[in-house]
FILOLUM-276702 format. One line per 5 residues: number of its first residue (from 1); their letters; for each residue x, y, z of C-alpha. Coordinates in pm, whole numbers, plus 50000, padded with zeros to 5 digits. Each point is the difference from the previous one (the first is absolute). Layout:
<atoms>
NUM	A	X Y Z | ...;
</atoms>
This chain:
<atoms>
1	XXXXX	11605 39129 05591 | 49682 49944 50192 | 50188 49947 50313 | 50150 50339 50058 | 49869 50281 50211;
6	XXXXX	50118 50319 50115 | 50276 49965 50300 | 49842 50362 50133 | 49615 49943 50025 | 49981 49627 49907;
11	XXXXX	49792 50065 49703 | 49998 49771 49740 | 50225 50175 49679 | 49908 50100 49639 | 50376 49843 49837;
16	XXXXX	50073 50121 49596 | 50272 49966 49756 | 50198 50290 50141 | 49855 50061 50427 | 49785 49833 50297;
21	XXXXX	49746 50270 50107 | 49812 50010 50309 | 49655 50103 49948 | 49938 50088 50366 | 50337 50175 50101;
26	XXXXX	50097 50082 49658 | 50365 49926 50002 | 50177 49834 49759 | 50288 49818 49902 | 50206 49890 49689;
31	XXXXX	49976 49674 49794 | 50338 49925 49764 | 50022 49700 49868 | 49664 49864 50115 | 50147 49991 50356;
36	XXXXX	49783 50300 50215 | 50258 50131 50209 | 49915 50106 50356 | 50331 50002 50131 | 50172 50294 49833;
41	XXXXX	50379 50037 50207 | 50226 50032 49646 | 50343 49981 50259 | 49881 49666 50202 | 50141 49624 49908;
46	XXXXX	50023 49750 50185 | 50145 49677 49908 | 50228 49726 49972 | 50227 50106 49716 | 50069 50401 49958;
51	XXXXX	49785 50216 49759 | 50241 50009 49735 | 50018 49608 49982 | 49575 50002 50062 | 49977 50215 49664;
56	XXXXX	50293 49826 49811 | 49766 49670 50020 | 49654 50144 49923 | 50184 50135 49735 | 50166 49713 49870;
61	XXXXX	49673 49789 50072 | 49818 50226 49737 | 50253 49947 49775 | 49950 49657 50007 | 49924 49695 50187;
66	XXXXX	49910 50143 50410 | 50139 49634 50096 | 50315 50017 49794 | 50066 50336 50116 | 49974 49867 50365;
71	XXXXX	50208 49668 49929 | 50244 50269 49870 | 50050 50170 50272 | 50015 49781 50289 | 50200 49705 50048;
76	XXXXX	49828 49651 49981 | 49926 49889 50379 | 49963 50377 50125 | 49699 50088 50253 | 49907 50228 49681;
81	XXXXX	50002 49748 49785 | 49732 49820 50223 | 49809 50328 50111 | 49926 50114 49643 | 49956 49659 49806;
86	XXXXX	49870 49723 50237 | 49618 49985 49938 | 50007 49744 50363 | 50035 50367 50192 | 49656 49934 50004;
91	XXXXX	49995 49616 50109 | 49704 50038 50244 | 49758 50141 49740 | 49854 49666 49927 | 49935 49924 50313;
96	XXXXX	49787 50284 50074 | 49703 49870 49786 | 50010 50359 49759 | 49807 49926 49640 | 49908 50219 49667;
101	XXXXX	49722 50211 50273 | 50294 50124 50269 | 50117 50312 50040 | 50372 50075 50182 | 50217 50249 49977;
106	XXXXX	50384 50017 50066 | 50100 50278 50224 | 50363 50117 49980 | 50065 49760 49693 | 50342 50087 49881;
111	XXXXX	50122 49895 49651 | 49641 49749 49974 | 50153 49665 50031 | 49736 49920 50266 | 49717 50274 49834;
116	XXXXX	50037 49752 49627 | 50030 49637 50187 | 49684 50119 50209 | 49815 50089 49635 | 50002 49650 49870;
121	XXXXX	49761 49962 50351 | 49755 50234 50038 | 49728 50224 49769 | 50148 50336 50095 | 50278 50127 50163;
126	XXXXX	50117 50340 50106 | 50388 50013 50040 | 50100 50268 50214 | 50339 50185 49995 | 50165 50363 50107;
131	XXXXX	50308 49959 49817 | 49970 50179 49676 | 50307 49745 49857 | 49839 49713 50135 | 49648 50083 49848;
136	XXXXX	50122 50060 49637 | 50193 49646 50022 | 49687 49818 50121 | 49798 50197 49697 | 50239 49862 49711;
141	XXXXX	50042 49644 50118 | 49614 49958 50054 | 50017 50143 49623 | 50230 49762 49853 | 49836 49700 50180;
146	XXXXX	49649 50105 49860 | 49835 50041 50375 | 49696 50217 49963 | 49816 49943 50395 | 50241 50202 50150;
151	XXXXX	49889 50355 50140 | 50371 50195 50027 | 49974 50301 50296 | 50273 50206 50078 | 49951 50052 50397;
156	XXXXX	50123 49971 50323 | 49934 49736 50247 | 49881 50249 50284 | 49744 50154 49777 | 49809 49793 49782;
161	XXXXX	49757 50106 49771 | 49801 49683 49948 | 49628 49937 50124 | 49938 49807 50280 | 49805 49628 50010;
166	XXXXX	50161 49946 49668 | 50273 49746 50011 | 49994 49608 50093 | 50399 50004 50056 | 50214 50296 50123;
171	XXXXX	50374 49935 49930 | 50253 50174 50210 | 50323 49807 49926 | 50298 50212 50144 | 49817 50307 50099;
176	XXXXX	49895 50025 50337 | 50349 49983 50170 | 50058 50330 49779 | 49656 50236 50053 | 50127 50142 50332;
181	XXXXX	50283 50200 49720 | 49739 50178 49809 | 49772 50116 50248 | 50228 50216 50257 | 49703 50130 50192;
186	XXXXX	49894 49750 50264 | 50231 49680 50148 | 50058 49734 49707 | 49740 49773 50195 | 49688 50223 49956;
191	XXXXX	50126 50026 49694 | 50011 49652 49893 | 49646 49933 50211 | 49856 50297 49809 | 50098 49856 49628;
196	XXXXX	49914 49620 50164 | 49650 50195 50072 | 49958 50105 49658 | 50090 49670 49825 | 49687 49876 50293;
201	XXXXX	49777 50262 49790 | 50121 49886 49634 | 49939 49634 50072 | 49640 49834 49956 | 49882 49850 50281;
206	XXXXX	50142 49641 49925 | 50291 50143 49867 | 50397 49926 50125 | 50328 50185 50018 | 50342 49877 49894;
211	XXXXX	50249 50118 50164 | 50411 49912 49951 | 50219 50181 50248 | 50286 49889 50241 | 49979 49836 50324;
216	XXXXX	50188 50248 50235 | 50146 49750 50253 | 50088 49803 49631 | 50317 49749 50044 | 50141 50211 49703;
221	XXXXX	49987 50334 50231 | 50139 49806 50263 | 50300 49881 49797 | 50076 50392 49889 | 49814 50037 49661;
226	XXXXX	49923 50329 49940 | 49673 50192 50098 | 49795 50174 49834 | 50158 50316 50148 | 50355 49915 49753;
231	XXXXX	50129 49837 50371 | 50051 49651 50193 | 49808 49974 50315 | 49805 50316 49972 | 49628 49763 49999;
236	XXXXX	50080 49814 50358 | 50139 50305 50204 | 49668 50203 50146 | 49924 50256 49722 | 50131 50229 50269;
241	XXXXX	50336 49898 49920 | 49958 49934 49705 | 49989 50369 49904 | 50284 50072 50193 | 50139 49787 49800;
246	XXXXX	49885 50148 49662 | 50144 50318 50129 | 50387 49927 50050 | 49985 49793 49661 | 50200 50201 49730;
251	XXXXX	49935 49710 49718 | 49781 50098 49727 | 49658 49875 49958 | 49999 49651 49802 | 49679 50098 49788;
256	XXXXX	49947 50376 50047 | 50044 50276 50246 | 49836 49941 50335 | 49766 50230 50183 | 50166 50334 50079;
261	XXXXX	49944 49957 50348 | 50198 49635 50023 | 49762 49833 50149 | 49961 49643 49994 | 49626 49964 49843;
266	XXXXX	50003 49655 49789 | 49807 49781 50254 | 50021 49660 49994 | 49864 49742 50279 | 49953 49634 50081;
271	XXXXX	49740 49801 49933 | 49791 50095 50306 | 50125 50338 49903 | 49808 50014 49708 | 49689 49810 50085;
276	XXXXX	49949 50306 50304 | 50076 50219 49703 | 49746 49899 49756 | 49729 49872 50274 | 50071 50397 50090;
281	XXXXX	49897 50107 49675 | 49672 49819 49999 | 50103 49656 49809 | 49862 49731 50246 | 50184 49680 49866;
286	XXXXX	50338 49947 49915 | 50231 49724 49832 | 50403 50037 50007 | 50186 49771 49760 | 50415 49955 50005;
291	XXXXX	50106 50136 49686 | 50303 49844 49842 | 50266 50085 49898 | 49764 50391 50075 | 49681 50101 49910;
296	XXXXX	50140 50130 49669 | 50090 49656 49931 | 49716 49836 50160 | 50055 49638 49872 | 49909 49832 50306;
301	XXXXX	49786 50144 50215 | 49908 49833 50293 | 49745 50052 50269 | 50168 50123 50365 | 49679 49788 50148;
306	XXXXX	50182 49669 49882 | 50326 50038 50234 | 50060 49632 49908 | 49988 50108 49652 | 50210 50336 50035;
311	XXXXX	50263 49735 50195 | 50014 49742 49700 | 50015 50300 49751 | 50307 50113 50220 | 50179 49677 50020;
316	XXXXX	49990 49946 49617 | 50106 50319 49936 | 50301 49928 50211 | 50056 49646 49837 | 49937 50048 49642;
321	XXXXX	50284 50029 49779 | 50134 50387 49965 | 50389 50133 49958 | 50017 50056 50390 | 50184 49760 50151;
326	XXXXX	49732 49797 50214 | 50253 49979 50338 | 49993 50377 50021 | 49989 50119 50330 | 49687 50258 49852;
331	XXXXX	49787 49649 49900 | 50095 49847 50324 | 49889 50324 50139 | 49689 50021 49815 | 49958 49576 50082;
336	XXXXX	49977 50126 50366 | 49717 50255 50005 | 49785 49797 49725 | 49740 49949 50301 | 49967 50419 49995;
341	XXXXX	50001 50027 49654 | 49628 50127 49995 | 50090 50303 50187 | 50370 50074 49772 | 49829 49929 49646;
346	XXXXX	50142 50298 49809 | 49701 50039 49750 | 49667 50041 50054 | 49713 49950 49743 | 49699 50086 50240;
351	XXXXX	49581 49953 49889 | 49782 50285 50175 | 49612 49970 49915 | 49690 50228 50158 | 49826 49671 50157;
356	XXXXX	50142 49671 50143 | 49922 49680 49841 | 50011 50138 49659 | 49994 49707 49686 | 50100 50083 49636;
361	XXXXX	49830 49769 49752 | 50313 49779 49997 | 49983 49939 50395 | 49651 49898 49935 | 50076 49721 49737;
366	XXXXX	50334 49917 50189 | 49744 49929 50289 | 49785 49820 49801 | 50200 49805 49816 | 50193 49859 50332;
371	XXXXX	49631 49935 50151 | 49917 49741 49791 | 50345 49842 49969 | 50022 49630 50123 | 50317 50078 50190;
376	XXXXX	49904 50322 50123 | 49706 50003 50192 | 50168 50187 50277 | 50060 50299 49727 | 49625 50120 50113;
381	XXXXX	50122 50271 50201 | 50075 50239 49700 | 50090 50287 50230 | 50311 49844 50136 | 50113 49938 49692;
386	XXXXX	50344 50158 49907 | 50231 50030 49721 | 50323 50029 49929 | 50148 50083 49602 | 50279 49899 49799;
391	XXXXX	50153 50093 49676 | 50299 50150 49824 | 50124 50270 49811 | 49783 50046 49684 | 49875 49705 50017;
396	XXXXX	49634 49940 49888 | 49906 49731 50284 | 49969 49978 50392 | 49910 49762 50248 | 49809 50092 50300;
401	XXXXX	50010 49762 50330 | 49680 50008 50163 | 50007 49906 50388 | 49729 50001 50294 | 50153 50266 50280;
406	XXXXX	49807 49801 50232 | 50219 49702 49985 | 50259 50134 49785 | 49950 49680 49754 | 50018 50017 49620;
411	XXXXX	49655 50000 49748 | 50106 50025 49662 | 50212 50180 49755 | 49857 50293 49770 | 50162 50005 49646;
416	XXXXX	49981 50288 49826 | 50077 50098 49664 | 50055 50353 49832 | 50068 50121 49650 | 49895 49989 49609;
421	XXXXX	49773 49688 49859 | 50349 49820 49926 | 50182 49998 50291 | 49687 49913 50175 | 49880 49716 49799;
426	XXXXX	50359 49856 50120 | 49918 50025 50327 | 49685 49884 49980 | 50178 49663 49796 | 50108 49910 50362;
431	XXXXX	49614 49944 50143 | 49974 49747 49695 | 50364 49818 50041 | 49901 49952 50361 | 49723 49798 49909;
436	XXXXX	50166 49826 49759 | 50307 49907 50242 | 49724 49927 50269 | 49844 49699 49789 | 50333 49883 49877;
441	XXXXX	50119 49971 50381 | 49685 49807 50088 | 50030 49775 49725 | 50360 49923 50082 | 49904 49936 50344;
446	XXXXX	50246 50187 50143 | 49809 50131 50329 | 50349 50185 50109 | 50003 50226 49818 | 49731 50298 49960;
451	XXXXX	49885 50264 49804 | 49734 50284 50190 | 49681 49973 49928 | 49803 50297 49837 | 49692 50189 50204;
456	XXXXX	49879 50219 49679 | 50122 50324 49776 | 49835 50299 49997 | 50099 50326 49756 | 49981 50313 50170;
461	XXXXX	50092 50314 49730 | 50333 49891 49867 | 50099 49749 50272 | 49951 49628 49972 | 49939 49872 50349;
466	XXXXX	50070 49582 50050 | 49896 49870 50378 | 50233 49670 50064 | 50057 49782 50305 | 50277 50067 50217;
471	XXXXX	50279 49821 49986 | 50052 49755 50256 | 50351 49938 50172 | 50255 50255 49971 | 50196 50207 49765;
476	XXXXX	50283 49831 49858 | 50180 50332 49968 | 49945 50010 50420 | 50144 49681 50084 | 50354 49999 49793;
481	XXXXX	50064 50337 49974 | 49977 50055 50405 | 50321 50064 50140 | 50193 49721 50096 | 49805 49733 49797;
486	XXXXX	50222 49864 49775 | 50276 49939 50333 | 49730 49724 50119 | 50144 49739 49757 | 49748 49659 50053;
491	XXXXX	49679 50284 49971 | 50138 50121 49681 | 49982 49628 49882 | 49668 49921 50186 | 49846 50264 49815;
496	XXXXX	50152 49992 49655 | 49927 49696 49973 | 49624 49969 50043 | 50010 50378 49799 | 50192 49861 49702;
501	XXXXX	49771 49663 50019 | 49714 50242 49954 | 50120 50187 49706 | 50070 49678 49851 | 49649 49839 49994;
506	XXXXX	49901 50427 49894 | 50244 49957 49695 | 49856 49638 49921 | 49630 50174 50036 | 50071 50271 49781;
511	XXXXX	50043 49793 49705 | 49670 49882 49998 | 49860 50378 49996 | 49826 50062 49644 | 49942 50336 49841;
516	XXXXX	50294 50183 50139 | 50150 50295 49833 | 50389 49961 49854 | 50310 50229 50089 | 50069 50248 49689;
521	XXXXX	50257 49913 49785 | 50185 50316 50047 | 50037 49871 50403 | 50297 49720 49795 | 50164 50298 49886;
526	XXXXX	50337 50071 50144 | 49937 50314 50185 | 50039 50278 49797 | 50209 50244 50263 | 50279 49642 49904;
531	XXXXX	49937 50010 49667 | 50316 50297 49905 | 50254 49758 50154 | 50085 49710 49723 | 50240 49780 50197;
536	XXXXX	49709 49939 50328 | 49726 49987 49758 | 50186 49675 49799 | 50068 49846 50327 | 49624 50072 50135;
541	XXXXX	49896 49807 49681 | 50229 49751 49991 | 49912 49880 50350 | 49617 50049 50065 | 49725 49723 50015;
546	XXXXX	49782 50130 49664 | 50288 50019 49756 | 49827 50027 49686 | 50101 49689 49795 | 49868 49716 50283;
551	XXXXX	49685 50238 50092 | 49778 49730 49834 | 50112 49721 50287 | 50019 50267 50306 | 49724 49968 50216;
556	XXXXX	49810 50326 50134 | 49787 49968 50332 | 49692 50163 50114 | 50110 50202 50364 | 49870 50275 50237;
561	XXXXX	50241 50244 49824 | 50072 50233 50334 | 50050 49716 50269 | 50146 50143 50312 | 50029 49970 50395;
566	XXXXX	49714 50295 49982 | 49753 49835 49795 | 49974 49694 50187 | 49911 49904 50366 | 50143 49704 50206;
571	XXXXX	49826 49808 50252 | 50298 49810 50199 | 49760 49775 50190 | 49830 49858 49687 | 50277 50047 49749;
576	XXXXX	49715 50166 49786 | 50117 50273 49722 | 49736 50297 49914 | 50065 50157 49700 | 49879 50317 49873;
581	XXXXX	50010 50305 49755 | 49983 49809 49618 | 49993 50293 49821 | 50307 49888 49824 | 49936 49603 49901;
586	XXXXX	50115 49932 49689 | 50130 49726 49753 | 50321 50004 49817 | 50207 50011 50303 | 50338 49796 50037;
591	XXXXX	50022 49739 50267 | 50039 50077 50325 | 49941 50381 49926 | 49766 50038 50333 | 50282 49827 50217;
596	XXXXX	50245 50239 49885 | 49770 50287 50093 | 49878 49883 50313 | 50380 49869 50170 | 50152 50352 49872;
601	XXXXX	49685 50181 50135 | 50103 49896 50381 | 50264 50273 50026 | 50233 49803 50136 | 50381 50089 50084;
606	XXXXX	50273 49877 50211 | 50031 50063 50304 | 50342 50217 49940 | 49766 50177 49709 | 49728 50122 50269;
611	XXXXX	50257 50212 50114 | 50061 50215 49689 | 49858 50314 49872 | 49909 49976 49597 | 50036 50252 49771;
616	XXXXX	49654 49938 49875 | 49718 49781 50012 | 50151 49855 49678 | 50310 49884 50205 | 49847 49875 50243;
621	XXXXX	49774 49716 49794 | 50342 49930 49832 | 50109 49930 50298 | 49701 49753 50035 | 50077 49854 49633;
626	XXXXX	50320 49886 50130 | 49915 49906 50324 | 49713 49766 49849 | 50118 49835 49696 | 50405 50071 49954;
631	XXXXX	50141 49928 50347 | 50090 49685 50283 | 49743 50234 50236 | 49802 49716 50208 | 49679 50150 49854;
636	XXXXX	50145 50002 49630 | 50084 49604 50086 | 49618 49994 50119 | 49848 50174 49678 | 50243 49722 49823;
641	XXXXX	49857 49715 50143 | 49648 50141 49952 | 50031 50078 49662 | 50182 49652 49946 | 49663 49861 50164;
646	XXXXX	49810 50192 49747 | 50201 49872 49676 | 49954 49649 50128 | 49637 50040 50068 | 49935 50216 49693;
651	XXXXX	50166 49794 49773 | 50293 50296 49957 | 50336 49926 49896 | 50251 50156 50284 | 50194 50109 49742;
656	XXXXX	49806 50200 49831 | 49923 50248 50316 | 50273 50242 49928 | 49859 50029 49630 | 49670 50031 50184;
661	XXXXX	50100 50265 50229 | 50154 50186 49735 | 49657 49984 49812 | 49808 50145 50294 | 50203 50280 50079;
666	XXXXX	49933 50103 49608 | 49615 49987 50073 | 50001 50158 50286 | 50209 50313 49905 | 49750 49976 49675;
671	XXXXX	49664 49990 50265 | 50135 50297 50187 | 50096 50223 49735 | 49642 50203 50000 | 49950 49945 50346;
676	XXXXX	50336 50084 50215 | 50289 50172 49867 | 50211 49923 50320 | 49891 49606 49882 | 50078 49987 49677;
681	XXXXX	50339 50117 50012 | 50042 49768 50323 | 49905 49663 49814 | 50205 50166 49697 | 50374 50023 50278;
686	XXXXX	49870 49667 50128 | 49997 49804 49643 | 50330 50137 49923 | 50164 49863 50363 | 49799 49654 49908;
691	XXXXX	50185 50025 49663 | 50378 50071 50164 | 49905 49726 50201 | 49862 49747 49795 | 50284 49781 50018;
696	XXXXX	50016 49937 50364 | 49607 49956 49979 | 50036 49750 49742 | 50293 49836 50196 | 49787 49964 50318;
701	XXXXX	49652 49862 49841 | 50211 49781 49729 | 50127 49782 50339 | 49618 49960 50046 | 49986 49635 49859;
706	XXXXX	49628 49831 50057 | 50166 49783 50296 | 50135 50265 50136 | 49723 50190 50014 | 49744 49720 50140;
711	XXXXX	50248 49976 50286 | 49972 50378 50059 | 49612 50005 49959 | 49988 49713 50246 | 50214 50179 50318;
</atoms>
């Protein structure tokens, strides 16, 4: 461990098998388990579990499998689930241009979700922790998962023991609100501007910080969540207060005991807060993203200079589909201060560096790249450049918005791909499908509708970076799922009409694409989580498109596989359709699989619906299902008429669309059994309500006669 030197005398150390010596100042201390341990308090833990549970799991982790062991212990959508599994903790690394020669190191690093997802990134890494527990964890599941750049030190955040001008990235994700507890001996601001001070020193000179902490005047605070001190409200009240506060509270600390003097120490501020409180610590630039749903979390992160951005981040959050009920008085709250919400962001992801104007090696090609692009010869002024991320949990892509902060205006769209040689050569199918569908488009002649065009790929370490257009028009997802959209009846028309018109001359397009990959076989299986239940499984088969014995006359069509009101862009004026994200175009799809997708994909409910809370976010698509394709709502009669437009134009019997339907529901559960658990066993409760129903469906389409149907396409 090259890196270390003595926290006394700053001497560099001599580290064996069994101690770390200090040739200047002679002290020493212990090495167990490869980990040199310079924090030596037997009696402290901290944490979000208790000890016993903390050495039940490292426990059962050795035993066997450290991610079965967590799986086993939390249940399936809990915060811990997330905090010790989710490699996107670390969502921003790619976008900090680190390669095979960086150096960082992960102060404070807990159970080293964030210390292993950081590995795949950078050459070395030193990953930083006081709890003993927490330590020994990280140690066996860098052990099972064969991760050998990883420096383990046992220390405590306000006295590190690593050499200074060493690192290229500093993480500090959850740890500054908390410093001000383990040093009692000054205010918890020195304190935090004295550790701030000595990440300055540990940094090279074009080095950055990462830091994830809470925004104190957060909405979250404001609607009562719980501080950091185990109470509501203590992070707005002046700290005065607040430790009057502390000291009439007879509740028990939520993580461990609190100072013995019941003071309230765990800092937090706003945005300006913090930029005072780094620029007093030396760091001359900083960057503050919104980090949401938190900065543990971080899967988008957007940048607090882009209020246009942090207000469209806002509103979607509002209007895309969730259990909540979407007339709440809390959303029509939250609709109201959406022109604040740069001050009330709850999460903060924030970028310090030693010198302003700093450029990573992936701001440099970003710049370059958008230089020399035909429609982007305003992108010259690099340094206004900002970006904003996307992604999901575990997930191996995101997409990055680029916009000028000048004029607020969009540049292009980073996508960027993570993961093994596999996974990545999938991703990397969708740079050649584009091309494909590009020529087949512009062969067709169909000028309406539109594909991005590409501005280059570069590899950086283990991320694939593609530069594309951006998309022109607006989200899809924006326009129907605002609130109140589907109530305007003749706009709901306007626009699914020119929308489905588009995805018909896509579909026609599509089937002139050569060279495109097939759908498994296994993806026709009835799902397996169906398969114990004889009586559904016989009716499944007995009414679905491929039955086996007429698969030789059933045609399969070539589609985009995931198309949905968030991959696609609508320009109203024009009528002109962008498409994007082909990652999953493929052959061997059944008819009218995409429309399916893309109709459900709108979110839409009745009006007496938008009033309900949902058990889950299960219920609440179900709700959808129904709403969609097995009711009289007037936008179930609208996706009827469109798909009726489709048959006709597609040369699709009507009454094969509930056989159809069936079909896709099959795939789909199929496609998202690796990738979404929550998914799978959605499209699994959906195909069973399409088979209770099937009936009724088969009722409604079989009325669908071809006159019929030319009379409907025609109004």
């Amino acid at each position: 461990m090259t890196l270390l030197q003595c926290p006394k005398c700053s001497s560099k150390l001599d580290c064996g098998p069994e101690q770390c010596v200090c040739p200047q100042c002679r002290t020493a201390w212990p090495v167990r388990n490869g980990i040199p341990r310079f924090f030596q308090m037997p009696d402290h833990y901290w944490g979000e579990v208790d000890r016993n549970q903390a050495l039940e799991l490292i426990e059962a982790a050795r035993l066997g499998s450290w991610v079965e062991a967590v799986r086993a212990r939390f249940p399936e959508n809990d915060n811990m689930i997330f905090g010790f599994l989710d490699p996107q903790r670390a969502s921003w690394a790619p976008m900090l241009g680190l390669d095979e020669k960086s150096t960082a190191v992960d102060i404070g690093s807990g159970y080293g979700c964030i210390t292993q997802s950081l590995s795949r990134f950078v050459g070395e890494l030193y990953s930083v922790e006081a709890v003993t527990e927490r330590i020994d964890f990280t140690r066996e599941r860098l052990r099972q998962e064969g991760v050998t750049n990883v420096r383990l030190v046992q220390a405590s955040a306000t006295d590190l023991p690593l050499a200074d001008n060493s690192f290229d990235l500093v993480v500090v994700n959850g740890v500054l609100e908390w410093v001000g507890e383990w040093d009692l001996s000054v205010d918890p601001r020195t304190v935090q501007i004295n550790f701030l001070k000595k990440i300055f020193r540990l940094l090279k000179d074009d080095g950055v910080l990462l830091v994830g902490i809470e925004n104190r005047i957060g909405w979250s605070f404001i609607l009562g969540e719980q501080d950091h001190s185990g109470m509501p409200y203590t992070t707005l009240v002046p700290r005065t207060v607040a430790n009057w506060m502390l000291r009439l509270n007879s509740k028990p600390h939520f993580r461990t005991e609190l100072n013995p003097r019941r003071q309230y120490r765990t800092y937090t501020y706003s945005e300006r807060g913090y930029r005072k409180l780094l620029g007093d610590a030396g760091f001359a630039a900083t960057s503050a993203y919104w980090a949401d749903p938190g900065y543990n979390q971080p899967y988008h992160l957007i940048p607090l200079a882009m209020n246009a951005w942090v207000r469209q981040n806002s509103v979607e959050l509002l209007d895309h589909p969730s259990p909540a009920p979407r007339r709440s008085w809390r959303n029509q709250m939250k609709r109201m201060v959406t022109p604040l919400f740069s001050w009330l962001v709850p999460d903060f992801v924030l970028l310090a560096s030693k010198h302003p104007g700093r450029r990573n090696q992936l701001q440099t090609w970003i710049a370059e790249r958008l230089a020399e692009s035909a429609d982007s010869a305003s992108a010259a002024s690099a340094p206004s450049t900002m970006w904003a991320l996307r992604t999901r949990a575990f997930d191996e892509k995101s997409i990055v918005r680029l916009g000028d902060e000048k004029t607020g205006s969009d540049l292009a769209y980073l996508k960027i791909f993570t993961g093994d040689e596999e996974s990545r050569a999938f991703y990397e199918a969708e740079i050649a499908n584009r091309t494909k569908v590009q020529e087949s488009l512009k062969i067709s002649g169909s000028s309406l509708v539109r594909v991005p065009a590409s501005y280059g790929t570069r590899q950086i370490g283990i991320a694939t970076y593609h530069l594309e257009a951006a998309s022109r028009g607006t989200q899809l997802g924006a326009i129907v799922r605002k609130l109140g959209y589907f109530e305007d009846a003749e706009q709901v028309e306007r626009d699914f009409s020119q929308i489905c018109d588009r995805i018909i001359e896509l579909t026609s397009a599509l089937q002139k694409v050569s060279g495109v990959r097939t759908i498994p076989t296994a993806w026709r299986e009835i799902p397996e989580t169906l398969r114990g239940r004889p009586d559904l499984t016989r009716a499944i088969a007995e009414r679905r498109y491929f039955q086996k014995e007429f698969q030789g006359s059933l045609s399969t069509w070539i589609q985009h596989g995931d198309l949905s009101v968030e991959n696609a862009h609508f320009n109203r004026e024009t009528g002109a359709v962008e498409v994007f994200d082909w990652c999953d175009l493929a052959g061997g799809l059944p008819p009218l699989y995409d429309f399916f997708q893309f109709f459900n994909s709108t979110g839409y409910l009745t009006r007496a619906d938008e009033t309900v809370r949902f058990a889950s976010e299960e219920d609440r698509w179900i709700a959808t299902f129904q709403a969609v394709f097995l009711s009289d709502s007037e936008f179930g009669r609208v996706t009827q008429r469109f798909l009726l437009r489709a048959c006709e134009r597609l040369n699709v019997s009507p009454q094969e669309v509930p056989a159809l339907l069936l079909e896709s529901l099959i795939i789909r559960s199929n496609y998202y059994r690796p990738r979404s658990r929550v998914q799978h066993r959605l499209h699994a409760r959906l195909l069973e309500l399409c088979v209770t129903e099937f009936e009724r469906l088969q009722g409604v389409w079989k009325q669908s006669e071809p006159s019929t149907q030319r009379s409907m396409v025609m109004s």
